[in-house]
N, C-alpha and C positions, 0 to 999 in steps of 0.2 A: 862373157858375163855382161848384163844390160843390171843398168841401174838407174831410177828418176828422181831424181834428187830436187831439192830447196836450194833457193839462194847463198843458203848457209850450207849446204853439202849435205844435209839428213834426208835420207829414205821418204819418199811419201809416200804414203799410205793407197790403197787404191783408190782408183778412182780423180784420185785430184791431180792435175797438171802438172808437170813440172820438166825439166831439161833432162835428154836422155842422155848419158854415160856408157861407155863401151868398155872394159877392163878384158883379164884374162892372158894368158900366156904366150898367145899369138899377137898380143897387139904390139903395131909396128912402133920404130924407136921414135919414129918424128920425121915433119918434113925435110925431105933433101933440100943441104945448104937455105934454110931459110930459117933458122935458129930463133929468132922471135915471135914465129907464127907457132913454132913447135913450144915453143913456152905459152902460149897462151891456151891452146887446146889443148894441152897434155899437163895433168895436174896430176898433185900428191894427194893421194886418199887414203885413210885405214881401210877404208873396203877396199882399196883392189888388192890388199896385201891378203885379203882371205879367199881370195879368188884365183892366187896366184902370179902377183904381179905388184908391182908398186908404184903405176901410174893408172890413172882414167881418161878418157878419150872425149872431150866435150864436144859432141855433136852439132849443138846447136839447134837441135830441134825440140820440139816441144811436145809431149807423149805422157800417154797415163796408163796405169794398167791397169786391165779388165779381170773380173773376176774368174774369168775363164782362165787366166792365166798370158793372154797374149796382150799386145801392146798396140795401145790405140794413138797415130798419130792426128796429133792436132796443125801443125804447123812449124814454124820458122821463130826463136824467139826472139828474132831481129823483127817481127812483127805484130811485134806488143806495144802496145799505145796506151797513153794516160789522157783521159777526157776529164775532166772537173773532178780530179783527184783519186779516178777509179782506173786501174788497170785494167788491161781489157785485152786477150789472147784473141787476137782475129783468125786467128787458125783454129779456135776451139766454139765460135759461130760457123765457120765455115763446114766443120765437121758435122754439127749439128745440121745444117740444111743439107747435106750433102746423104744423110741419113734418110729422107726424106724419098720416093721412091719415084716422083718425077721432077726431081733436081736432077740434071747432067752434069752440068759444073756451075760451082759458086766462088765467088771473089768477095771480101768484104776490104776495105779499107778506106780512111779517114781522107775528107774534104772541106774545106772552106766554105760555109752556106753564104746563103743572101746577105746573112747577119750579121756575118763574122766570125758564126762560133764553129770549132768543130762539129762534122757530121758523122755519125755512119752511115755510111752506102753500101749497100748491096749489088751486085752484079750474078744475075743470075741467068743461066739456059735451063729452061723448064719446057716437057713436052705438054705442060700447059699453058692456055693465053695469059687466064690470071689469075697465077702462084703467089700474089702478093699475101694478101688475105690465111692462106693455110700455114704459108713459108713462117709468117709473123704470128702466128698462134701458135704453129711447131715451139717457136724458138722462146715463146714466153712461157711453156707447161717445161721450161729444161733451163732456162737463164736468167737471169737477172733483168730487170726493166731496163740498166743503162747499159746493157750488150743489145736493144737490138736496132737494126738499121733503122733510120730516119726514113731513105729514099732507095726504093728499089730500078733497077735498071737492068731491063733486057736485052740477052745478048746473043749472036748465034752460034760464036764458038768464041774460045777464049784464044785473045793476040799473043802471041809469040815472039820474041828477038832471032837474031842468027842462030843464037846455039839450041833453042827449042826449047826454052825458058818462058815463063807468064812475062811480060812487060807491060806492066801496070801502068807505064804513060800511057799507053794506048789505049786504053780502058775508055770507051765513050761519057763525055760528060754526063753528070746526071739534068736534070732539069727541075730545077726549082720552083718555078714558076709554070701551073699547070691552065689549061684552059678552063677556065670552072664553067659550066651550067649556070647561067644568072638566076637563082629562083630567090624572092624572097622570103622572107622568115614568116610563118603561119601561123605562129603561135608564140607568146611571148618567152618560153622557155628559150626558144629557137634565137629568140633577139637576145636574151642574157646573154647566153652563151658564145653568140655573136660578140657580144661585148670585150666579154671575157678573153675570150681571144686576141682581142686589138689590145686590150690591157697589157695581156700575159707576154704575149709575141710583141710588142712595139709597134702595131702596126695601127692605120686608124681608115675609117669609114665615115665621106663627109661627101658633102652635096656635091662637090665636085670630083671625086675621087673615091671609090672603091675598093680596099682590100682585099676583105673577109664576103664571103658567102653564106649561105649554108649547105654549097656542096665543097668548099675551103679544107683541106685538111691538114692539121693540127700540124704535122712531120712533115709533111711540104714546105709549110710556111716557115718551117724554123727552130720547128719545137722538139723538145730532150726530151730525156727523162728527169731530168734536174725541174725542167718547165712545166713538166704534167703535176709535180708535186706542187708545184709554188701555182698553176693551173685550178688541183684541186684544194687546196686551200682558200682559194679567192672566190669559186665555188660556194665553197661550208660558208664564207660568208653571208651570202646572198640565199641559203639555207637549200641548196641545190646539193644533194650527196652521191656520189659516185667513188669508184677505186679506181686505182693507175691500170687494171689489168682491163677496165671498161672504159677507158680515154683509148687505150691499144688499141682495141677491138673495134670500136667504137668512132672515129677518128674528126667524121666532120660534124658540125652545129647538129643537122638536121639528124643525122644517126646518132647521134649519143643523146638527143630530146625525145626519140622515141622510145631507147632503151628505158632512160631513166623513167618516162611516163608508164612504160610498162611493168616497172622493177621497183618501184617508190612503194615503200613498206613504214609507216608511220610506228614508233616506239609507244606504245599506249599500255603495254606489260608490268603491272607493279612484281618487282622481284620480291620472294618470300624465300627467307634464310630457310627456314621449320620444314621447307620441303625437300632439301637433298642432305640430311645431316644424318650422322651415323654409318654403319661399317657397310664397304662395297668389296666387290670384290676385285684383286689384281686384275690387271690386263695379260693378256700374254707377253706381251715385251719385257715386264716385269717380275712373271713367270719363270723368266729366261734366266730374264737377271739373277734372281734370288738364288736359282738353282746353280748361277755360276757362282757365287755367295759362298756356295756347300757350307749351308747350317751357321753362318755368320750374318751378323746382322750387314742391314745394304748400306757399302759403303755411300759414302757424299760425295765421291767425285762425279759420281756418273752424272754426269748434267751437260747442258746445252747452253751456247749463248747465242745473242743475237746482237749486229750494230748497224746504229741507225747515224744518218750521216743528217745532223740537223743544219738546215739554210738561213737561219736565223740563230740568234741569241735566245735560248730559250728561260724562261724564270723557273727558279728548283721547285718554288712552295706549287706551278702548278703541274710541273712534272710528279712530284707527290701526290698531290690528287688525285690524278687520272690513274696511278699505279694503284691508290686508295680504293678506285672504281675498277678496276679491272681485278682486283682480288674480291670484291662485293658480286662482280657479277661472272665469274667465270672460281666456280669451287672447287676445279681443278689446282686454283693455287694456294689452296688450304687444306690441301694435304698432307698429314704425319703418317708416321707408321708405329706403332703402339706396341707390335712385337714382334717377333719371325712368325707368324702364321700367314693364317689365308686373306686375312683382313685389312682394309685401312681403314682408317678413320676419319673423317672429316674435322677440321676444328672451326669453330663459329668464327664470329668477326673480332677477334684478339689482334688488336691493332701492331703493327710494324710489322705485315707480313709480306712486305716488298719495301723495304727502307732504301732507299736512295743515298749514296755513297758518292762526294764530289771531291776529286780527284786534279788536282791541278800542277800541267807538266806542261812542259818546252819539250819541242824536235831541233835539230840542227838540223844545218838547212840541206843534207846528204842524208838522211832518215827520216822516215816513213811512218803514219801510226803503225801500219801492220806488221813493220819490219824493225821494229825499236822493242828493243830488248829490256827495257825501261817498263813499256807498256804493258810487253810479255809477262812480265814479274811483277806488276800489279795486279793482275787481273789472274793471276794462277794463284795471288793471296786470297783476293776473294771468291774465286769458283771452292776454293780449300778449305770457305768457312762456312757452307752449308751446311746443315745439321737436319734429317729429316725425322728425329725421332724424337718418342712424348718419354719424359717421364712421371712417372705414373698419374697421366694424362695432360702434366702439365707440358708446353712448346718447350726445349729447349737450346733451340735455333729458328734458322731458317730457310724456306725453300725456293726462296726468289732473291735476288738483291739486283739493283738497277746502280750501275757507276756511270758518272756523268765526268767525261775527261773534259777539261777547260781548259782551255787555251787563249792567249794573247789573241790567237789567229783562228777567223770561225772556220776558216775551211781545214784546220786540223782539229776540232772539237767532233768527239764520240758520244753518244748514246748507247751504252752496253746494259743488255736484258740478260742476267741469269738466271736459268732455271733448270730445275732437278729435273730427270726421267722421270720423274713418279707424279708431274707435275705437267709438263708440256710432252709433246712429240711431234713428229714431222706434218702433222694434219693440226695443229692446233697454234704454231707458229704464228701462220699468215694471218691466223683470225686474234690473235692476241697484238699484231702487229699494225693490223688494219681501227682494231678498238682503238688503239693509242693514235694513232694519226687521226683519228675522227673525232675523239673526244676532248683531249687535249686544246686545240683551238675554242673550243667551247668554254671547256673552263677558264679560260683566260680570258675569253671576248667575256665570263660570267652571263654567257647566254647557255646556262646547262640545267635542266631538274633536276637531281638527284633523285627524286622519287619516284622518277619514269622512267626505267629502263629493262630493256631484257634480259632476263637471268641467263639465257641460253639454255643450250641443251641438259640435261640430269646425268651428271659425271656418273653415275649408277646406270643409267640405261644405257650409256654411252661404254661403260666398260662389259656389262651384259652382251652389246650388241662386237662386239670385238671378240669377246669369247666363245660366240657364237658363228661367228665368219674362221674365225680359227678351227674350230670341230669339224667346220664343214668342211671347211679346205683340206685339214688333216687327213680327213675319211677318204676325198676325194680322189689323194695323192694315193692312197693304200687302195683305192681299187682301180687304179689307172697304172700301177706298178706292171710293167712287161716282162710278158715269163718267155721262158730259153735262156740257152746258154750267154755267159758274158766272156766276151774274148781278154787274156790281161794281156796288158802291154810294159812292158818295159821303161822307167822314166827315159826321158831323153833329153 
């Protein structure tokens, strides 16, 4: 019997990481004559008494299950590391490149930069010259900005000890410090950014001494993800807009001036409420939902959060703002539902429809925001008080709430976004997440219009266009269906 379990011993769910368990009737009693080691890898579980047994076997590895049903390892969890307060599974980067179809083998683990600060490194054997560029796009369409390496280094096989193990001291340094191309900057975007850089990175450029380029890149020199953000923010100052997924991409002065030159879209759109108001139709997800409902109205847990890890002290009155602005211009978050049929409704701009909720609590210095049980039971009060229905058309609730946890300590302080399924989904996340990081400095620096912004897309066209990819799909899959016999098999 395999089981993947949490730090606290519960089942996860598919797909998410966590340490694999061995149980079952054959499993052995414990190590011979080493009685402490057999205490530590052999645990008490109610699972393994339903499997037949009354111990579990902690492997130590770190593995998630696939929907297919089989088990995907990731790595080692002795080689989990915490950078600027993120845990970070370097066996579940390493899987991901290793997915990748000319990766041979990949090594990721943490180094000492120029700086001082931790690095990710990559070690990688690719049958191509340069894997950098695809490897680092691979990994940001599947991971988080502060999972991916800094600095990548090629290898031609991976070192080994006696017994025929990785021996990661052997691992070639990386090199920090590249030969750059001396071009100068041709355009004054190209000098900001230049600047910017020496700002951001600590580094500086003087009649006598040279750091930065514009063939310099960003992650060579020094730079996180923690730095891309505090990068583009120093950026919005200087009224230069870009995202952390276009600093990735993007890396040195002179490529991330041409991107931006190319991709600079000026907000000149006055938003009009009068044009997306009234009944649309469900999307298929919601479809789904309802139909799992059977004829009950939709309950309010189904919903989604998101946390944001702010680098600064933030002010509430102007985190209300920007929440104020992001229900004005995305009517996705004014959403109710009026009654079990086919329809929703939109509601107009009825103020408190993202109310901000500030939350203030202490960690001991052994607990974690993720892993505080404290936090846990805060935040399952408020997912529990969603409400997404009218009666008889009036709100009565709501289908967003934003908790601001505060803390003595900024690097334990959260930004949590709740939001209903009927509201957000996996495509609308990043763009709801990306508004708030871009507007938010504005309103604070009160360099913001209010009367100039894009409404975005028409949640009406936008649910049209979804039930329309669904039909097609549908149909697709029913004329793609393979005829002949099906062999059954036996579970096993």
């Amino acid at each position: 019997q395999l089981h993947i379990l949490n730090p606290d011993g519960k089942t996860q769910p598919i797909g998410v990481p966590g340490e694999l368990y061995i149980g079952g009737i054959q499993l052995a009693r414990g190590y011979l004559n080493n009685p402490e080691l057999t205490e530590k890898s052999f645990i008490q579980s109610d699972l393994a008494i339903d499997s037949g047994g009354q111990r579990l076997y902690r492997t130590g590895d770190l593995a998630r299950w696939q929907w297919d049903g089989t088990i995907e390892f990731l790595g080692r969890i002795d080689h989990q590391v915490k950078i600027r307060g993120n845990r970070i599974e370097l066996g579940e980067i390493e899987a991901h490149l290793l997915n990748l179809d000319h990766v041979i083998n990949a090594i990721v683990d943490v180094r000492i930069g120029p700086a001082g600060q931790q690095l990710l490194i990559a070690w990688v054997q690719s049958s191509l010259p340069n894997y950098a560029d695809d490897c680092r796009s691979h990994l940001l369409e599947n991971l988080p900005a502060y999972m991916i390496p800094s600095n990548w280094v090629s290898i031609q096989e991976i070192p080994l000890n006696k017994n025929g193990k990785l021996d990661r001291k052997k691992l070639p340094k990386p090199n920090f410090v590249e030969n750059e191309d001396i071009v100068p900057a041709n355009s004054r975007l190209e000098r900001k950014l230049i600047d910017l850089f020496c700002q951001v990175l600590g580094l500086q450029n003087t009649d006598h001494q040279t750091q930065v380029y514009t063939t310099s890149n960003f992650f060579t020199l020094g730079g996180d993800s923690i730095l891309v953000i505090m990068f583009i923010n120093e950026a919005r100052k200087k009224d230069i807009e870009f995202s952390p997924t276009d600093l990735f991409r993007f890396q040195t002065p002179k490529a991330l001036a041409d991107h931006i030159k190319s991709h600079t879209r000026r907000e000149e759109i006055k938003y009009d409420p009068t044009e997306i108001q009234g009944p649309f139709p469900y999307t298929p997800a919601l479809k789904w939902f309802r139909a799992q409902s059977k004829g009950r109205m939709m309950p309010n847990w189904y919903n989604q959060s998101s946390i944001v890890i702010p680098l600064r002290d933030l002010k509430a009155e102007c985190i209300q703002a920007t929440l104020n602005l992001l229900v004005k211009r995305h009517p996705s978050l004014r959403v109710r539902v009026q009654s079990f049929s086919k329809l929703c409704i939109l509601d107009s701009d009825t103020p408190n429809q993202f109310p901000l909720k500030i939350e203030k609590f202490s960690l001991n210095k052994s607990d974690s925001f993720e892993t505080s049980s404290v936090i846990s039971k805060i935040l399952k009060k408020h997912q529990s008080s969603l409400n997404i229905h009218l009666d008889g058309g009036r709100p009565i609730g709501i289908v967003n709430k934003a908790i601001w946890f505060r803390s003595d300590q900024l690097e334990h302080q959260r930004l949590v976004f709740i939001s209903h399924h009927i509201a957000v989904d996996a495509q609308t996340w990043p763009i709801l997440l990306n508004d708030f990081e871009k507007y938010y400095p504005k309103i604070e620096n009160q360099n913001f219009n209010f009367d100039k912004y894009n409404s975005g897309h028409s949640i009406v066209n936008y649910a049209n266009a979804l039930n329309d990819d669904y039909l097609a799909s549908k149909h697709s899959i029913h004329l793609n269906v393979p005829t002949g016999s099906v062999e059954k098999t036996k579970d096993t």
